[in-house]
Gaussian input, Z-matrix of N, CA and C with variables (Angstrom, degrees):
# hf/3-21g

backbone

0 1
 N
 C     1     B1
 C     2     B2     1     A1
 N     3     B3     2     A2     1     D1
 C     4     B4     3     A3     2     D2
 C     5     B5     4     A4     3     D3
 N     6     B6     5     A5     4     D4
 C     7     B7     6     A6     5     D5
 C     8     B8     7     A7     6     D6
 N     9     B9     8     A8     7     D7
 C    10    B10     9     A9     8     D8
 C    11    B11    10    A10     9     D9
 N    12    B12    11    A11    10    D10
 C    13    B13    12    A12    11    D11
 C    14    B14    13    A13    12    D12
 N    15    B15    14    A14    13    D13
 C    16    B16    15    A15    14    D14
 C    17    B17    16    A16    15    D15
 N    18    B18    17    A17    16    D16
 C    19    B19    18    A18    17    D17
 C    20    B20    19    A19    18    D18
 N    21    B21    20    A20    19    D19
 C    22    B22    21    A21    20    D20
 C    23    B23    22    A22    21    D21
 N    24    B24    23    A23    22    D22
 C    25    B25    24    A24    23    D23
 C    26    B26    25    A25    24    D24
 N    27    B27    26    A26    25    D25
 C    28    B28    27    A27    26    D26
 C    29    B29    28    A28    27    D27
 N    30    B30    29    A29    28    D28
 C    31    B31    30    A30    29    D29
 C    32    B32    31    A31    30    D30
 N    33    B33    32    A32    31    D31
 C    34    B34    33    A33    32    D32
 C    35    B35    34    A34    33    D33
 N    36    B36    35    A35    34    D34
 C    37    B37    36    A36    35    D35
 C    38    B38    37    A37    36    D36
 N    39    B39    38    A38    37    D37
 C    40    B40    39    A39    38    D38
 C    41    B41    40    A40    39    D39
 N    42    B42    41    A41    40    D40
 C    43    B43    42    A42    41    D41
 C    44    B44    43    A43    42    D42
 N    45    B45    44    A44    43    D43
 C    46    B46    45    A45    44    D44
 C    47    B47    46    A46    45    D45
 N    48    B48    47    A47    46    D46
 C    49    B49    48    A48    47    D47
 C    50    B50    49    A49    48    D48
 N    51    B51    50    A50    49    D49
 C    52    B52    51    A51    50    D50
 C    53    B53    52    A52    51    D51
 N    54    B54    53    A53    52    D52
 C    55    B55    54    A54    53    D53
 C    56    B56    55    A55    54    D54
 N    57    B57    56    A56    55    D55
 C    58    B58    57    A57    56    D56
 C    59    B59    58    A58    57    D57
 N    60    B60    59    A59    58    D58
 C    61    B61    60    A60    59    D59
 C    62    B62    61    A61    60    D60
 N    63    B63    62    A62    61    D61
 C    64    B64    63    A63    62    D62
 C    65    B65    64    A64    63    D63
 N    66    B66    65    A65    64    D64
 C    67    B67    66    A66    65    D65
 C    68    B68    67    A67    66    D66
 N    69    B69    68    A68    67    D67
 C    70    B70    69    A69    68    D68
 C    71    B71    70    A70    69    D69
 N    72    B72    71    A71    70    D70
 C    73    B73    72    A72    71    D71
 C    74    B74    73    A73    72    D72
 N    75    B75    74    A74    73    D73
 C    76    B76    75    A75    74    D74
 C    77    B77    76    A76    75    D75
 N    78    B78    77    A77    76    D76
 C    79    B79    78    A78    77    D77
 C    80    B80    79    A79    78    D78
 N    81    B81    80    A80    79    D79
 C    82    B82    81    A81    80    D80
 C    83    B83    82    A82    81    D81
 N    84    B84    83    A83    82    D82
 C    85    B85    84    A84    83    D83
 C    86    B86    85    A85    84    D84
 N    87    B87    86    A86    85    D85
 C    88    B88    87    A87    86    D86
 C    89    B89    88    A88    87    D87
 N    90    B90    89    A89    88    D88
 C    91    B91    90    A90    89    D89
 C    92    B92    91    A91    90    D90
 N    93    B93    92    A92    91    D91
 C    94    B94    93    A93    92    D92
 C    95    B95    94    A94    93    D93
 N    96    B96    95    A95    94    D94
 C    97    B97    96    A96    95    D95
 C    98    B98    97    A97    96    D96
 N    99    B99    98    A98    97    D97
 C   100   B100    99    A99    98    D98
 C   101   B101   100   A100    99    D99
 N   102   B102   101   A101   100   D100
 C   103   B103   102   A102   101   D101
 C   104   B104   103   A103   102   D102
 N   105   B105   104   A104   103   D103
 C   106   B106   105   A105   104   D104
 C   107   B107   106   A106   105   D105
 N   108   B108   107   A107   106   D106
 C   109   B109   108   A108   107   D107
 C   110   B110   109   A109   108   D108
 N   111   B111   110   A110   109   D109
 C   112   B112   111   A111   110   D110
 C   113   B113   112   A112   111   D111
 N   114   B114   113   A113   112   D112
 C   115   B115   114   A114   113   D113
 C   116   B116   115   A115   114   D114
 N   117   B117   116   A116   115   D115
 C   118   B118   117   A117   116   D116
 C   119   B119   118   A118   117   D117
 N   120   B120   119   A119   118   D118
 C   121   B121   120   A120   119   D119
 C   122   B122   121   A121   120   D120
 N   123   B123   122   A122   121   D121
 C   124   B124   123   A123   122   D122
 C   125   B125   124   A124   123   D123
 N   126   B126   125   A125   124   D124
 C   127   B127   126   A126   125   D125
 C   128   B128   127   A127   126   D126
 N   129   B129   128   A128   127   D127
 C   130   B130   129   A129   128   D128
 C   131   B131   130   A130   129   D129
 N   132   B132   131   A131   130   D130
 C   133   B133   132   A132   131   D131
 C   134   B134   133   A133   132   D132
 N   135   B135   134   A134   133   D133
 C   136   B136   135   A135   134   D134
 C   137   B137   136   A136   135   D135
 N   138   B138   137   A137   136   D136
 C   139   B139   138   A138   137   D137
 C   140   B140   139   A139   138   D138
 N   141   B141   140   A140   139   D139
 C   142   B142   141   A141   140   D140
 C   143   B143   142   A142   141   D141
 N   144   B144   143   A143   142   D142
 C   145   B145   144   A144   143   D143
 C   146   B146   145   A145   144   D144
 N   147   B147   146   A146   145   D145
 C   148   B148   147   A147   146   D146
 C   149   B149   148   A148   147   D147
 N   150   B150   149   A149   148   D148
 C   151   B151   150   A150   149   D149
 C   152   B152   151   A151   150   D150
 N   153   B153   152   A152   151   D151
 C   154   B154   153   A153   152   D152
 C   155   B155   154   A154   153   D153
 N   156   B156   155   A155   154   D154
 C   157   B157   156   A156   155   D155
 C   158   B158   157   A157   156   D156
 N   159   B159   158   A158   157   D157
 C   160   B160   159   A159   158   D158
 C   161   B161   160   A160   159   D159
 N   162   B162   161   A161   160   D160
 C   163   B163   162   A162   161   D161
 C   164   B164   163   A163   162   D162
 N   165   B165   164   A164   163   D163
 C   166   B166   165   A165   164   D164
 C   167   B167   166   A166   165   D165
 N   168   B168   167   A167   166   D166
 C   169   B169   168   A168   167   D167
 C   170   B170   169   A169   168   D168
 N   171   B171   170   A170   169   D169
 C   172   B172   171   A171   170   D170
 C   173   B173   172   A172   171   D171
 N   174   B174   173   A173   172   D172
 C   175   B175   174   A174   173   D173
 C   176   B176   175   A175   174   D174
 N   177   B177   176   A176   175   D175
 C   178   B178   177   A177   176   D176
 C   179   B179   178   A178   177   D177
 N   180   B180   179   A179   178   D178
 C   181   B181   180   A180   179   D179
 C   182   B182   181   A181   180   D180
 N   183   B183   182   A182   181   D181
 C   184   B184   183   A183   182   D182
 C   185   B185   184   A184   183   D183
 N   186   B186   185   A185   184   D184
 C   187   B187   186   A186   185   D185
 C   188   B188   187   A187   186   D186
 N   189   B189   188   A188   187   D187
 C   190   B190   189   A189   188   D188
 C   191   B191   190   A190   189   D189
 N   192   B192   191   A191   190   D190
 C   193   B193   192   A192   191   D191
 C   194   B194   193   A193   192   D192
 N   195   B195   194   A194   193   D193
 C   196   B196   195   A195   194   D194
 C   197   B197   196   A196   195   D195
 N   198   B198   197   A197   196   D196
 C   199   B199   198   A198   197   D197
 C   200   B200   199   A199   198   D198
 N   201   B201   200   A200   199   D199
 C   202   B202   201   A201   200   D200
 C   203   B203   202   A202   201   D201
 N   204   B204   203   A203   202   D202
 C   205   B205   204   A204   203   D203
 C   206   B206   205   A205   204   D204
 N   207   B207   206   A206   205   D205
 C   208   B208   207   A207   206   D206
 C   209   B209   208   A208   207   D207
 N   210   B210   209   A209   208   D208
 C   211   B211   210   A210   209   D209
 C   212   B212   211   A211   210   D210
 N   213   B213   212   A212   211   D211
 C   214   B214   213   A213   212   D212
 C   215   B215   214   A214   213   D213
 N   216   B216   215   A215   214   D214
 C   217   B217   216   A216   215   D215
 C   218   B218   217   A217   216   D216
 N   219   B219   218   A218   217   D217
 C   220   B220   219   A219   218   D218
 C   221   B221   220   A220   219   D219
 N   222   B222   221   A221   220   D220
 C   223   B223   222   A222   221   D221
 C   224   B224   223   A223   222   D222
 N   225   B225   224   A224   223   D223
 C   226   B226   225   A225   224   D224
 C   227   B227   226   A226   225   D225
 N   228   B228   227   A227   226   D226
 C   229   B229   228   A228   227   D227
 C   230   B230   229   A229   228   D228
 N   231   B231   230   A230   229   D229
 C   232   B232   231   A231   230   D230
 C   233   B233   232   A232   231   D231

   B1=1.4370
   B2=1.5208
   B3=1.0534
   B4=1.7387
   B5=1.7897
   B6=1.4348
   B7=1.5851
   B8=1.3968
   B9=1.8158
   B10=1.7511
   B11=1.5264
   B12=1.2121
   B13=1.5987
   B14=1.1831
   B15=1.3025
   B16=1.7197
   B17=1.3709
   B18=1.6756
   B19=1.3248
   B20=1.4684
   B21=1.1641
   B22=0.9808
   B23=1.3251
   B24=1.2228
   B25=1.6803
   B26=1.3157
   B27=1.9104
   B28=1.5011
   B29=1.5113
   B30=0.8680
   B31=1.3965
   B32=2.0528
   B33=1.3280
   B34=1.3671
   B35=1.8853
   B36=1.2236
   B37=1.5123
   B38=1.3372
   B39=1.1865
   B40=1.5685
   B41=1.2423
   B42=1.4971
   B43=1.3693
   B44=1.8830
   B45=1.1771
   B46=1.9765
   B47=1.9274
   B48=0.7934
   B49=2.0352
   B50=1.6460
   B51=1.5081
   B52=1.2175
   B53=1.9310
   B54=1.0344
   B55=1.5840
   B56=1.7216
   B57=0.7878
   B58=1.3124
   B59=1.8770
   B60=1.3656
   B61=1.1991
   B62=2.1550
   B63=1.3408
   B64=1.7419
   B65=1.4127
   B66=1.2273
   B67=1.2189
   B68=1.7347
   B69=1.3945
   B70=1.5325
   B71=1.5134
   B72=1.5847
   B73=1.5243
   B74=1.9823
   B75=1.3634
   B76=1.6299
   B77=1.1287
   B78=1.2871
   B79=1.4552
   B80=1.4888
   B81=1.8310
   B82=1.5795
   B83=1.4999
   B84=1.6004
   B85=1.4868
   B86=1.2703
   B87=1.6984
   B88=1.4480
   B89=1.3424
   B90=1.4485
   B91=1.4058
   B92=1.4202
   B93=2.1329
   B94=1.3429
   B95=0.8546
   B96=1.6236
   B97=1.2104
   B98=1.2640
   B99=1.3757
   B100=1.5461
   B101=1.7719
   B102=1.7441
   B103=1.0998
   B104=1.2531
   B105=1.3872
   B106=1.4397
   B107=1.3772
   B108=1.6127
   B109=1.6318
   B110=1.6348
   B111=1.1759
   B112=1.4338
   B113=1.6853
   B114=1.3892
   B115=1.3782
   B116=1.8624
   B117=1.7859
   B118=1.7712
   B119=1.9459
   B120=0.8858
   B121=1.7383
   B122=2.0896
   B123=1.4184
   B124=1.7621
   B125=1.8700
   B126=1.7064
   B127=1.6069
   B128=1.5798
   B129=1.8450
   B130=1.7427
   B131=1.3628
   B132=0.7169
   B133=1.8119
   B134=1.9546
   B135=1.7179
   B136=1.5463
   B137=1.4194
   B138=1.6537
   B139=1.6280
   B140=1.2315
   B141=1.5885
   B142=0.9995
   B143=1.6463
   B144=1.3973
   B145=1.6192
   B146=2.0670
   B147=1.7199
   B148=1.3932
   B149=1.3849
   B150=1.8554
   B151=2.3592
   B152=1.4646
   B153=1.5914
   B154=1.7102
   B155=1.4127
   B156=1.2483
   B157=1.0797
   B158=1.5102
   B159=1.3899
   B160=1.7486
   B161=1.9203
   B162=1.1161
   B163=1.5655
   B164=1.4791
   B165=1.7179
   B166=1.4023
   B167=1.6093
   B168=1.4831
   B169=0.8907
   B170=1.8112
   B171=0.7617
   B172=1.8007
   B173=1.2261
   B174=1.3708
   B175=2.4951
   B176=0.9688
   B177=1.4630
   B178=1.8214
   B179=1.7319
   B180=0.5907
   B181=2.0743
   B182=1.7301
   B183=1.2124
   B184=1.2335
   B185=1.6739
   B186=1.4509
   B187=1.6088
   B188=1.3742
   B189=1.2530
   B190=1.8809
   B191=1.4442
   B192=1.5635
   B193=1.1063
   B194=1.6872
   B195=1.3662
   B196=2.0773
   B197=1.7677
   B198=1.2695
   B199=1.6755
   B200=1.3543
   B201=0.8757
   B202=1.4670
   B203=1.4993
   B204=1.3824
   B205=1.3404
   B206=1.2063
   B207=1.1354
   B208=1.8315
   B209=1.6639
   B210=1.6622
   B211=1.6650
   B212=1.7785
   B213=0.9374
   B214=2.0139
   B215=1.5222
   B216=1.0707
   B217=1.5270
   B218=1.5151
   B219=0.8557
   B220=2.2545
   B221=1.6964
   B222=1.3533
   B223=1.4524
   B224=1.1802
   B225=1.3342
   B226=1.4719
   B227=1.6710
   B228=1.7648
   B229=1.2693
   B230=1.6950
   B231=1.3695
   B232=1.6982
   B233=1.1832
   A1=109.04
   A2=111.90
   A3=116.96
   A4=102.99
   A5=93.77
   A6=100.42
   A7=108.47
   A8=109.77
   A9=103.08
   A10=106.76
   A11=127.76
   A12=138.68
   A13=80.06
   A14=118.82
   A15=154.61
   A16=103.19
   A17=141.50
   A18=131.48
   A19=123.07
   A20=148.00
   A21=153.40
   A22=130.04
   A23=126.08
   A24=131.22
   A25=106.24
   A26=105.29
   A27=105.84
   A28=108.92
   A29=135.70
   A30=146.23
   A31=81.97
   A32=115.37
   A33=129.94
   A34=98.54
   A35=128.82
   A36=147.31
   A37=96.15
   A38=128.18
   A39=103.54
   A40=109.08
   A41=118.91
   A42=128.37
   A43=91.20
   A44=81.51
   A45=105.04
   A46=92.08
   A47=111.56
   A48=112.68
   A49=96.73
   A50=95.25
   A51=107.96
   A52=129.96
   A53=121.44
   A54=142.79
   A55=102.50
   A56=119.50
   A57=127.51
   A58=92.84
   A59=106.62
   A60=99.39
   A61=121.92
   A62=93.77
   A63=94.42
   A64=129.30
   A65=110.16
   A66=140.60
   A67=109.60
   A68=104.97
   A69=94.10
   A70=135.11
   A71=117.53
   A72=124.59
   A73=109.10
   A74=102.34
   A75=113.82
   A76=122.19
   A77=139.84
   A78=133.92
   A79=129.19
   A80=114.29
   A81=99.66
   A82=95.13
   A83=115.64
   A84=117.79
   A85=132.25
   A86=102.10
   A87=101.19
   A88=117.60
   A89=135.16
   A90=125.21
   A91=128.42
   A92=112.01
   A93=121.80
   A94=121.74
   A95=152.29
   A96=141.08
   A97=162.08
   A98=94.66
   A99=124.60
   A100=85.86
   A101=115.52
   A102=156.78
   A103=106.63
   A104=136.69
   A105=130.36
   A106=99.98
   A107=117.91
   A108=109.77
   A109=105.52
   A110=113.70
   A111=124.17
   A112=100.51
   A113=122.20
   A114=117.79
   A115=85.26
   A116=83.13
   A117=96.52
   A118=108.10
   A119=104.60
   A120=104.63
   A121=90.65
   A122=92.54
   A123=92.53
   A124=126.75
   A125=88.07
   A126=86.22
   A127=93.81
   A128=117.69
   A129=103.48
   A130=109.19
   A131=122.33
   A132=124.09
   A133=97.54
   A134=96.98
   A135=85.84
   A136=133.99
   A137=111.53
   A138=103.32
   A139=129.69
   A140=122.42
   A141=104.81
   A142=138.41
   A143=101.72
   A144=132.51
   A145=85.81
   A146=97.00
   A147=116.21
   A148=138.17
   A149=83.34
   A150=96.33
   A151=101.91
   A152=115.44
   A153=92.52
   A154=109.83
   A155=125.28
   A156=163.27
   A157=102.79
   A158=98.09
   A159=116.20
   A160=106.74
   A161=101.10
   A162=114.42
   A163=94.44
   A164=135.33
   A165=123.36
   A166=92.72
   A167=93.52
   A168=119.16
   A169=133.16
   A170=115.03
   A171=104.86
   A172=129.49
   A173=117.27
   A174=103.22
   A175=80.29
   A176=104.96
   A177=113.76
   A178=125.33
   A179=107.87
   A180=117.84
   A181=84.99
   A182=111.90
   A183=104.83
   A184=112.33
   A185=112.79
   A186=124.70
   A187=125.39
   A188=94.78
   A189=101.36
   A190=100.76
   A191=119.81
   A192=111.92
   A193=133.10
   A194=95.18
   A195=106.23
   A196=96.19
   A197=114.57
   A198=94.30
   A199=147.04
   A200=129.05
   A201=106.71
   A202=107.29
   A203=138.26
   A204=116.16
   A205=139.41
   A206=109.21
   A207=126.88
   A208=99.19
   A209=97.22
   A210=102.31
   A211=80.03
   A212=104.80
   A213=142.89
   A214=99.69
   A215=134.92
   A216=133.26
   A217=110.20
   A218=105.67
   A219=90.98
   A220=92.90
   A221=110.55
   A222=107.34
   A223=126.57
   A224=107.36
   A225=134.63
   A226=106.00
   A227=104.19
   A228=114.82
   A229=109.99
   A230=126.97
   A231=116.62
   A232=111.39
   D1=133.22
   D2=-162.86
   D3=-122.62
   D4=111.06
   D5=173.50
   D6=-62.33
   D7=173.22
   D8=159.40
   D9=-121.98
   D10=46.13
   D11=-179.45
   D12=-81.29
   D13=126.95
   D14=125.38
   D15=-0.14
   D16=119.72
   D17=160.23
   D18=-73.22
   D19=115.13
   D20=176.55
   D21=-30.71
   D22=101.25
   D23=-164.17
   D24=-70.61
   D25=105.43
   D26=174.10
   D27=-112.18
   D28=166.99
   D29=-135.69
   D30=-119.62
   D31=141.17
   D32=-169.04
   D33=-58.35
   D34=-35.19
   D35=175.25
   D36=-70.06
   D37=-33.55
   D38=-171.40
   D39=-106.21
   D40=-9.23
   D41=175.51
   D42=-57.60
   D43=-68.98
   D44=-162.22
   D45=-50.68
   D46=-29.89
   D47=177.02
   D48=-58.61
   D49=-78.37
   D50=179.27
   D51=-32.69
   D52=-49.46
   D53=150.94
   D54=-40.49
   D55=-42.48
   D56=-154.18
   D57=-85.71
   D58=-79.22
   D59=175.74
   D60=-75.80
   D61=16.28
   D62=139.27
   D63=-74.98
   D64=-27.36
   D65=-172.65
   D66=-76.71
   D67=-77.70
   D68=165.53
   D69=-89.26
   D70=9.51
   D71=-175.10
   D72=68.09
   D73=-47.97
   D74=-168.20
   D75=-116.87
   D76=72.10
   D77=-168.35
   D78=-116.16
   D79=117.73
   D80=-166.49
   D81=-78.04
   D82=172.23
   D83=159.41
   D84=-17.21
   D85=-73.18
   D86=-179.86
   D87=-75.08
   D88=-0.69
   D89=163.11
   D90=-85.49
   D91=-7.80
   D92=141.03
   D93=-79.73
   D94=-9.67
   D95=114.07
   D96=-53.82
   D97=20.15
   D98=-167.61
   D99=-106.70
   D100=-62.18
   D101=177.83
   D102=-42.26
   D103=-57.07
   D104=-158.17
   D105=-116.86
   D106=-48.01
   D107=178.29
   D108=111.81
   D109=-6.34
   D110=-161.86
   D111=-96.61
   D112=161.54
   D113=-148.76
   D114=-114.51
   D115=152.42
   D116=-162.14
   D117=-45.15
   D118=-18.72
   D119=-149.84
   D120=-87.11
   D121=-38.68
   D122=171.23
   D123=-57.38
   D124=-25.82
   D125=-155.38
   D126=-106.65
   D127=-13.91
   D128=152.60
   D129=-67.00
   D130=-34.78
   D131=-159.03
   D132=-67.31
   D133=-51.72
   D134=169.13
   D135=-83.41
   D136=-22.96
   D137=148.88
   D138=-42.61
   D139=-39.67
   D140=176.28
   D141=-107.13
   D142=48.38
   D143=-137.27
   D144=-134.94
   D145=-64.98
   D146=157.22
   D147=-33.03
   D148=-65.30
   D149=165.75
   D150=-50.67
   D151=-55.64
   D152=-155.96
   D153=-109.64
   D154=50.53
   D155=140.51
   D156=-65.44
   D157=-73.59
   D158=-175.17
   D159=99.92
   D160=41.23
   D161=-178.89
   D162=-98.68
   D163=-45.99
   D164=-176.85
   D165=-136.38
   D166=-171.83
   D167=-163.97
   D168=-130.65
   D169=77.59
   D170=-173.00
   D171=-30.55
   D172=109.93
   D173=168.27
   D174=-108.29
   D175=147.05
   D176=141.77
   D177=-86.88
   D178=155.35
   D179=-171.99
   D180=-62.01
   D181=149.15
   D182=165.80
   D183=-124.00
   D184=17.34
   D185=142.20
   D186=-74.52
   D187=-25.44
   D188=-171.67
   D189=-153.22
   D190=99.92
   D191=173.99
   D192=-65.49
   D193=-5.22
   D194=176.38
   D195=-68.07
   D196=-38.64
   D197=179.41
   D198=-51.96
   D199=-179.56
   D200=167.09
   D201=-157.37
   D202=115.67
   D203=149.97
   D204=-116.58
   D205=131.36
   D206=-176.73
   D207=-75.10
   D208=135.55
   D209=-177.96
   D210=-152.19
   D211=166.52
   D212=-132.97
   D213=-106.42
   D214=93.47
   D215=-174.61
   D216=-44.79
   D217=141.84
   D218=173.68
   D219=-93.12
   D220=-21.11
   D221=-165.81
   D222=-51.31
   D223=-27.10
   D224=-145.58
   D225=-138.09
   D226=64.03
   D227=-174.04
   D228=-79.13
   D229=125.40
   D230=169.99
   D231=-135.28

């Protein structure tokens, strides 16, 4: 059964983010930049393109609150 909700316009970087952390479920920054090759300022801009999207999700470390990791909604299968 095929809805007609509008697909969400993601930017070719956040597609390729997104793929990426299908791939590992849990990914800090620098291990999507290890991963894609793309420079830090591209892949906040598409994290946060991603968050309100509602494709992932932010935790913070709760040893070190400067961390951050982004992990892969299951909710929001495409």
């Amino acid at each position: 059964m095929e809805t007609n909700l509008p697909a969400p316009r993601l930017s070719n970087s956040s597609k390729y983010i997104l793929r990426v952390l299908k791939e590992f479920k849990v990914a800090t920054i620098e291990k999507i930049k290890l991963e894609t090759g793309l420079s830090r300022r591209g892949i906040m801009y598409s994290l946060r393109e991603l968050r309100e999207s509602g494709f992932i999700f932010v935790q913070v470390c709760l040893n070190d609150s400067r961390r951050r990791f982004y992990c892969y909604s299951l909710q929001n299968n495409i």
